[in-house]
C-alpha positions as CSV (number, residue, x, y, z in Angstrom):
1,X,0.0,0.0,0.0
2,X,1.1,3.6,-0.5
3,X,1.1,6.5,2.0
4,X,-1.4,9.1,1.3
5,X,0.9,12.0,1.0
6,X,2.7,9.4,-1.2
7,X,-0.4,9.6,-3.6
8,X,-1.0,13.6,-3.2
9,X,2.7,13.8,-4.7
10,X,1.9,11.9,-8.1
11,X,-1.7,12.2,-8.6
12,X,-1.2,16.1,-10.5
13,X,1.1,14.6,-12.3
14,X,-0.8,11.6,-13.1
15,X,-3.9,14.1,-14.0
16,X,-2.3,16.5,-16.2
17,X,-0.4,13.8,-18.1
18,X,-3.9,12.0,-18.8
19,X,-5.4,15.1,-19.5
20,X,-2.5,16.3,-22.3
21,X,-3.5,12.3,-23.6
22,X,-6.9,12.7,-23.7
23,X,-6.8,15.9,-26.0
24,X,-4.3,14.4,-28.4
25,X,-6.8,11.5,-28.7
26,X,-9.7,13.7,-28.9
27,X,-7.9,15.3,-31.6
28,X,-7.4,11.8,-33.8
29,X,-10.9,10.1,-32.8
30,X,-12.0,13.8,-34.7
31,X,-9.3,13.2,-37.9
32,X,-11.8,11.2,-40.5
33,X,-8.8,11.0,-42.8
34,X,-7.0,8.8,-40.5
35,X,-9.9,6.5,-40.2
36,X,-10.3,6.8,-43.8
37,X,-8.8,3.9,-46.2
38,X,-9.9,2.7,-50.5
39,X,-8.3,0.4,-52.5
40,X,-9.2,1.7,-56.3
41,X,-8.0,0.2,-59.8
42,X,-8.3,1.0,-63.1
43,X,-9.7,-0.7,-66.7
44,X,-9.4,0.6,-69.5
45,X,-12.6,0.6,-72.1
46,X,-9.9,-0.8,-74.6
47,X,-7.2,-3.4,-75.1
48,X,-5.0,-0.8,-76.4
49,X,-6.4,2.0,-73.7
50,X,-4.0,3.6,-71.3
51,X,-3.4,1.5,-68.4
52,X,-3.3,3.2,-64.8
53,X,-1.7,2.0,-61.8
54,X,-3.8,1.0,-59.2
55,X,-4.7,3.6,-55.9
56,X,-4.7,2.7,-52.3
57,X,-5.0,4.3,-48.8
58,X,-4.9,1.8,-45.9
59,X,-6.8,2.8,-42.6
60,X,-4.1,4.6,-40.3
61,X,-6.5,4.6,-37.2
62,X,-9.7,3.0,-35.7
63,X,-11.7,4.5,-32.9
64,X,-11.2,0.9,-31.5
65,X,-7.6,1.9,-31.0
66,X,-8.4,5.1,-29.8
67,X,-10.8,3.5,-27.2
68,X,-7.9,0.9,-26.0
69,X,-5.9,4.0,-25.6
70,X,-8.5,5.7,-23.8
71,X,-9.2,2.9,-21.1
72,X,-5.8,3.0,-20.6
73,X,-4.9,6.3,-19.8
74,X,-8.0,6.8,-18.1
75,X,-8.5,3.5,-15.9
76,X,-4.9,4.5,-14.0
77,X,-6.4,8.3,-13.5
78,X,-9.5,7.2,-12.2
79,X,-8.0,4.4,-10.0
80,X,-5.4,6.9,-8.6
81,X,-8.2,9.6,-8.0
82,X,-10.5,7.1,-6.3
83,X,-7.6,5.7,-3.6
84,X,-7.0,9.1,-2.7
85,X,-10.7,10.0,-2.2
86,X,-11.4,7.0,-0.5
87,X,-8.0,6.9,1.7
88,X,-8.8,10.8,2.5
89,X,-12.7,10.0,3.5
90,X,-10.6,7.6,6.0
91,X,-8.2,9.7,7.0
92,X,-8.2,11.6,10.6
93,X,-6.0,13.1,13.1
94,X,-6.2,15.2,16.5
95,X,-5.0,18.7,16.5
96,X,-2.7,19.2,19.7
97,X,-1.5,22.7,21.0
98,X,0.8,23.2,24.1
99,X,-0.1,19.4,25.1
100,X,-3.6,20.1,25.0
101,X,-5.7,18.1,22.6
102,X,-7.9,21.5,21.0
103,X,-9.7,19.0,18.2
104,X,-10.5,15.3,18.0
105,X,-10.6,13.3,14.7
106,X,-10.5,15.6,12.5
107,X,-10.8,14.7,8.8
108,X,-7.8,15.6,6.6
109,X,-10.0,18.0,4.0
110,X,-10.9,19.7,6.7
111,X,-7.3,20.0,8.2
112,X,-6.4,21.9,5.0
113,X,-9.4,23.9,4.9
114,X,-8.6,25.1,8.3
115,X,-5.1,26.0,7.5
116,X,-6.2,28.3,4.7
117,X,-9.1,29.9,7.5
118,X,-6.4,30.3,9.6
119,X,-4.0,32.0,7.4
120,X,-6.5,34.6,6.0
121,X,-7.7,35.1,10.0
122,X,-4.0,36.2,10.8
123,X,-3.9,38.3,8.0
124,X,-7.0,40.1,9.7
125,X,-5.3,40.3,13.1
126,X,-2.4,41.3,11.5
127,X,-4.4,44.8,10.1
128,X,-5.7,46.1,13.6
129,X,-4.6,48.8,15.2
130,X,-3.0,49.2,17.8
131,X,-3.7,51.4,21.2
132,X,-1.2,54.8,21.1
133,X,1.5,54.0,23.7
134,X,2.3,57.6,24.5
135,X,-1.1,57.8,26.3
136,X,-2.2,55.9,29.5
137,X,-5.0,54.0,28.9
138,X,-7.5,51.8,31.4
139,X,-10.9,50.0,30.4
140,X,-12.4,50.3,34.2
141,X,-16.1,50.9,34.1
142,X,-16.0,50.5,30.2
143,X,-17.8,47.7,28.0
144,X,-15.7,44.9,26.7
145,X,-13.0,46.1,24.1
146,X,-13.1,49.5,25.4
147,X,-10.6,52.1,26.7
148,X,-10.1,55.5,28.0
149,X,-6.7,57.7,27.6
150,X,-5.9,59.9,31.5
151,X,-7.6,63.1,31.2
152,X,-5.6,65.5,29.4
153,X,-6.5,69.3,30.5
154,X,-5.6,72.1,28.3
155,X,-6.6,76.2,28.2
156,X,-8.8,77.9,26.4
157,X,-8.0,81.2,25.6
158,X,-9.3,84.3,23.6
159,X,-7.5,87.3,22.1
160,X,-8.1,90.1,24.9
161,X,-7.5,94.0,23.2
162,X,-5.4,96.6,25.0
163,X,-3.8,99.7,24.3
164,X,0.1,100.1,23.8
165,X,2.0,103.4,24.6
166,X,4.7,103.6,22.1
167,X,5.2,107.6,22.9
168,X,3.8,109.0,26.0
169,X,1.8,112.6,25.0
170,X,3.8,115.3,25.3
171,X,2.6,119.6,25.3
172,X,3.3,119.6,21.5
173,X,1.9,116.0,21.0
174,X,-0.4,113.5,21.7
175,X,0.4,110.1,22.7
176,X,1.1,107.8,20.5
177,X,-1.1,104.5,21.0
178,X,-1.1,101.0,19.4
179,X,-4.2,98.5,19.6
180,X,-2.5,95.5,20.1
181,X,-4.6,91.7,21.8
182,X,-2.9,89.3,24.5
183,X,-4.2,85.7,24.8
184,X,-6.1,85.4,28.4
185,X,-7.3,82.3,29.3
186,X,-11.2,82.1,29.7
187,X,-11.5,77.9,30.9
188,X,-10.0,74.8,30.5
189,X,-10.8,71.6,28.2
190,X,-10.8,68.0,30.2
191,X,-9.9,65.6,27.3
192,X,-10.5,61.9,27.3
193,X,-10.0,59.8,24.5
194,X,-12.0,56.4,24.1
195,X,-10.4,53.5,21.2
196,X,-11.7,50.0,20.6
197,X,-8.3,49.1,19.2
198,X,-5.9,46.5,20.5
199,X,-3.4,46.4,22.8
200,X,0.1,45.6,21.1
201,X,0.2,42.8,23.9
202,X,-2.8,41.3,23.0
203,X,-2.5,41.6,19.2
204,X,1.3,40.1,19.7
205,X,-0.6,37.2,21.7
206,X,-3.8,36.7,19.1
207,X,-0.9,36.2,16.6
208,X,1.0,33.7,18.1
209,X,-1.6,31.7,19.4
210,X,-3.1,31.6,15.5
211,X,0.3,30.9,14.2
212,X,1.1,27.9,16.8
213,X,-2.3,26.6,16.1
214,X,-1.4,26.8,12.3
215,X,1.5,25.1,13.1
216,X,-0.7,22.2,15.0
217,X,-3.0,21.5,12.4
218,X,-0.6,21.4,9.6
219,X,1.3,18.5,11.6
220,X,-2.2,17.0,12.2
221,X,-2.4,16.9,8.2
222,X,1.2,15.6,7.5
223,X,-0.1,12.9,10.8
224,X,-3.2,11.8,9.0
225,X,-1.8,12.0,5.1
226,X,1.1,9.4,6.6
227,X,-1.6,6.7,7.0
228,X,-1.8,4.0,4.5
229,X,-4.0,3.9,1.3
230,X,-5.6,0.8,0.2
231,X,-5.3,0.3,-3.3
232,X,-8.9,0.8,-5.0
233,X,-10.2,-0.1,-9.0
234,X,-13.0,1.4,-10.5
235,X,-11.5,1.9,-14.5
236,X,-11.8,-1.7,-15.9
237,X,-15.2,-1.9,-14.6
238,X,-16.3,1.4,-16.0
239,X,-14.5,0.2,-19.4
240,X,-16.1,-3.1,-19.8
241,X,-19.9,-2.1,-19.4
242,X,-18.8,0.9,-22.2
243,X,-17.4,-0.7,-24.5
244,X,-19.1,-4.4,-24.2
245,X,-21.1,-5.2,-27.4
């Protein structure tokens, strides 16, 4: 018997070479001249009438061959394709992370369909922000996933007018006076910022934990894919009812 990542190695190959067969006989089953053939001669009306030599064309091709070459291409593709379906519908292993057995018996399709879930979920981890580390940040008193920056208090001023002496008045002249404004500050602003983002901590953790458990079923596959494959027919059968007269 063969393993079945023995079989997951050979069976493209298998495929596309029957595949690139099949069109080239698809092609010739098509070509009438090749299945065409005459034998044709020639009599003159006279004695003395030009003689021709005779014509032929032999048949370079039957569909019967193309058939024969047909079951034989195709009965090792189809027998290859059905061991490897019926091995896989067979085939199972546990998924084990940090020495704790996560998932039970798990079938090996589903062992690579996980792996490509889990590899587009840590791309998506991999996008979120993160929490700005140059601000304090708590989630006391907030729903789940929320947090609040330290209050952040800041002035609010406006632009107060007031007179400037550049030259004080004298007897011969008046005083010379320039409008000029001075910020003065009115109130203060209590800021708190709120964020549903991630901390780096816990994104770094989401991350690793998806990557070990990538890790873990991808060793559950290459587990269940070493099991054996039992050999399985189904080509000559499907042959003989075709092509039985």
């Amino acid at each position: 018997m063969t393993r079945i990542s023995q079989l997951i190695a050979v069976v493209g190959g298998i495929t596309a070479e029957a595949d690139a067969k099949v069109g080239e006989l698809r092609a010739l089953a098509a070509n009438e001249s090749l299945l065409s053939g005459l034998e044709q001669t020639y009599e003159p009306r006279n004695e003395d009438g030009v003689r021709l030599p005779p014509k032929s064309q032999k048949v370079r091709l039957t569909e019967d061959t193309v058939l024969a070459a047909l079951q034989q291409v195709l009965t090792r593709k189809w027998d290859t394709g059905l061991t490897l379906d019926a091995a896989n519908s067979s085939a199972y292993a546990s998924v084990h992370v940090g020495g704790e057995r996560l998932l039970e018996g798990v079938p090996v399709g589903h062992l690579l369909y996980l792996e490509r879930e889990l590899a587009a979920l840590h791309a998506v981890v991999a996008g979120m922000p993160t929490l700005d580390q140059t601000k304090d940040w708590t989630s006391d008193g907030l729903e789940p996933g929320l947090h609040k920056s330290a209050p952040v208090v800041t002035a609010s001023t406006e632009k107060q007018p007031y007179n400037h002496v550049l030259a004080p008045a004298t007897p011969q002249h008046p005083a010379q006076v320039q409008l000029l404004t001075h910020d003065e500050v009115v109130g203060y602003w209590t800021k708190v910022t709120f964020s549903g983002a991630l901390h780096p901590r816990r994104k770094a953790q989401l991350a690793d934990r998806i990557s070990e458990l990538k890790n873990a079923v991808k060793m559950a596959r290459e587990e269940a894919n070493s099991q054996q494959a039992e050999d399985k027919r189904e080509g000559q059968s499907i042959f003989e009812w075709l092509l039985r007269e």
